[in-house]
N, C-alpha and C positions, 0 to 999 in steps of 0.2 A: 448594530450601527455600522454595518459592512457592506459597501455600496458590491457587489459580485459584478463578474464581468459574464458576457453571456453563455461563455464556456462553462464557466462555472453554475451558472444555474442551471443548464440543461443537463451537470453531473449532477446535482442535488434533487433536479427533478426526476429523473432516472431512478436514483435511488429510491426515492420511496414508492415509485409505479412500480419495478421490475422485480423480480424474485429474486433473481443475482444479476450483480452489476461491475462493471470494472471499472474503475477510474485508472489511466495511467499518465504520467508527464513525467517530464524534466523535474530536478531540483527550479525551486520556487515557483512555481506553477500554481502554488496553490493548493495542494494538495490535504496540509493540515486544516488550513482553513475550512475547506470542504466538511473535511470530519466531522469538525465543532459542530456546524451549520445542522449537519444531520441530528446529531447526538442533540442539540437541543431542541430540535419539529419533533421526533420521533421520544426522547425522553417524556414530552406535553401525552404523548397514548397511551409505552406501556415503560415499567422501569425494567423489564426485560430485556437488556441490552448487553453487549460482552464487546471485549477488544479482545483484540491477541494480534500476536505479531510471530516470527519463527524463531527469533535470539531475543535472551534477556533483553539486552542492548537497547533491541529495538523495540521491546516492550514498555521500555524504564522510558524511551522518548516517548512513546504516545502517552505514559500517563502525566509525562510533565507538558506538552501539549494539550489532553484534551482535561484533567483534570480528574479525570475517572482511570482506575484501577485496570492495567491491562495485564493478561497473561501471555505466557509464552505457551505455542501449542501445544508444547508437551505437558505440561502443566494443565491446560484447559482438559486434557483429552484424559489426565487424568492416567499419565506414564506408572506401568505399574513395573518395578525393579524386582521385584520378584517373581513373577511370572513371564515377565521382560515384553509384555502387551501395554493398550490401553484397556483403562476400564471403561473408557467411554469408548461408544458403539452403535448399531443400527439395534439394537435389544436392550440397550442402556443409553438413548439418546442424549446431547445438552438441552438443559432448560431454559429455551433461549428465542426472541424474537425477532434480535436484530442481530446478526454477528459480524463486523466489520473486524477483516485479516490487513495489518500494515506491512508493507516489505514484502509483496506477496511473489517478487519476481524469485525470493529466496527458495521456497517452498520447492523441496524435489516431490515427484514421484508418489513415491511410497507415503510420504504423510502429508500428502493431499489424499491419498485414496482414503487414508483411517480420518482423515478429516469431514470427510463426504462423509464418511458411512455414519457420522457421529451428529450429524447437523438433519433435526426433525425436519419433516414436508412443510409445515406452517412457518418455515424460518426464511426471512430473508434475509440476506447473504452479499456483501461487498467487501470484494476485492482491490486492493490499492495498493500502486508499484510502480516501479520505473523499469520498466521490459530493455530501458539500456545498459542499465547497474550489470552489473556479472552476475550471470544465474547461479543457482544452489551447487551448492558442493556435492549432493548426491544426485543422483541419475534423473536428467528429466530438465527441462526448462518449459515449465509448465504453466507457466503466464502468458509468456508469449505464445503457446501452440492456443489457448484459451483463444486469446485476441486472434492470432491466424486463421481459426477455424469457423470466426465469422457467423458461430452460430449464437451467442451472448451478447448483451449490450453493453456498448464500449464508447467511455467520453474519453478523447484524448483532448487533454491538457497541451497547450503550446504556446501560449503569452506569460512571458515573465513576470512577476509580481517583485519577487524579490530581488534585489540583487547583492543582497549583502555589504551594504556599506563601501560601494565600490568595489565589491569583490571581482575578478575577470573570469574564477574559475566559473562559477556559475554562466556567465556571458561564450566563454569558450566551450564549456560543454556543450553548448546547444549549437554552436557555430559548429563542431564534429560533427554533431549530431542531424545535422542537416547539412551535411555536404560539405562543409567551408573548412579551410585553414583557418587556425586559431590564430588568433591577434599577437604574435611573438615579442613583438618590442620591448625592452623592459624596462618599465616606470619605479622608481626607488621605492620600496616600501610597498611595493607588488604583492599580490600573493600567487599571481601567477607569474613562473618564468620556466623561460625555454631555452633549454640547454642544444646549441649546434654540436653534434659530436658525431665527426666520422668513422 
């Protein structure tokens, strides 16, 4: 019962034509909503579906959003502490059709490569992140170079959807975000404020 705006259904459409997909925008953009949309056309074919995300944190959110079970990738991949690898692998594939990664701006380097190597040829693959959030704490900002290299299909998300009950910061990140000074004034009971300090 979700009227989509046209961004958003050319991400939804995407997803199920392309083999990997990237979804990226601002905070409320729309972003979970997307999820759902997927997670319930593609639950109707196969129940072979996985979340993961790269923190707990952010795993714990997509399961209370999409209502399904999501892992953290180290967990999906099947981190082994005693040999200090994964068990999953290009010789120990996931069993998997759909695998949609949340927070994927997070993702360094290194466990995007064991991530690849872990994800079979028949598996489609969506990516979903904010390429402005701060990239991963280990080596690599590997979302954005994805999107830069202009060779994978990319819906960017840029109409608000949400704004949080009046919230500014969602309204001012995007005015950053696209060029502008942030709206400073400060209204009582703000949640945004800006401190002048020389």
């Amino acid at each position: 019962h979700i009227r989509f705006a046209k961004e958003q259904k050319v991400a939804i459409q995407k997803s199920l034509e392309e083999k990997i997909h990237i979804i990226t925008g601002g905070p409320g953009t729309g972003k979970s909503t997307i999820t759902r949309a997927i997670l319930s056309i593609t639950s109707r074919v196969t129940d072979k579906i996985t979340l993961a995300a790269p923190t707990g944190r952010a795993a714990k959110r997509m399961t209370e959003i999409t209502g399904k079970k999501a892992f953290t990738i180290h967990s999906l991949l099947e981190f082994d502490f005693n040999e200090g690898g994964f068990k999953r692998n290009r010789e120990n594939p996931l069993a998997v059709r759909l695998l949609i990664i949340d927070e994927a701006s997070m993702i360094d380097t290194q466990l995007m490569y064991h991530l690849l190597k872990a994800i079979p040829d028949d598996t489609r693959v969506i990516f979903i992140g904010d390429i402005d959030q701060l990239p991963s704490v280990g080596a690599g900002n590997v979302l954005k170079d994805m999107i830069e290299s202009e060779t994978l299909p990319v819906t960017r998300l840029k109409w608000i959807f949400r704004q949080g009950k009046g919230s500014r910061i969602v309204a001012n990140a995007h005015r950053i975000n696209g060029g502008y000074f942030p709206e400073t004034e400060h209204e009582q009971g703000s949640d945004f404020v800006f401190f002048d300090v020389e």
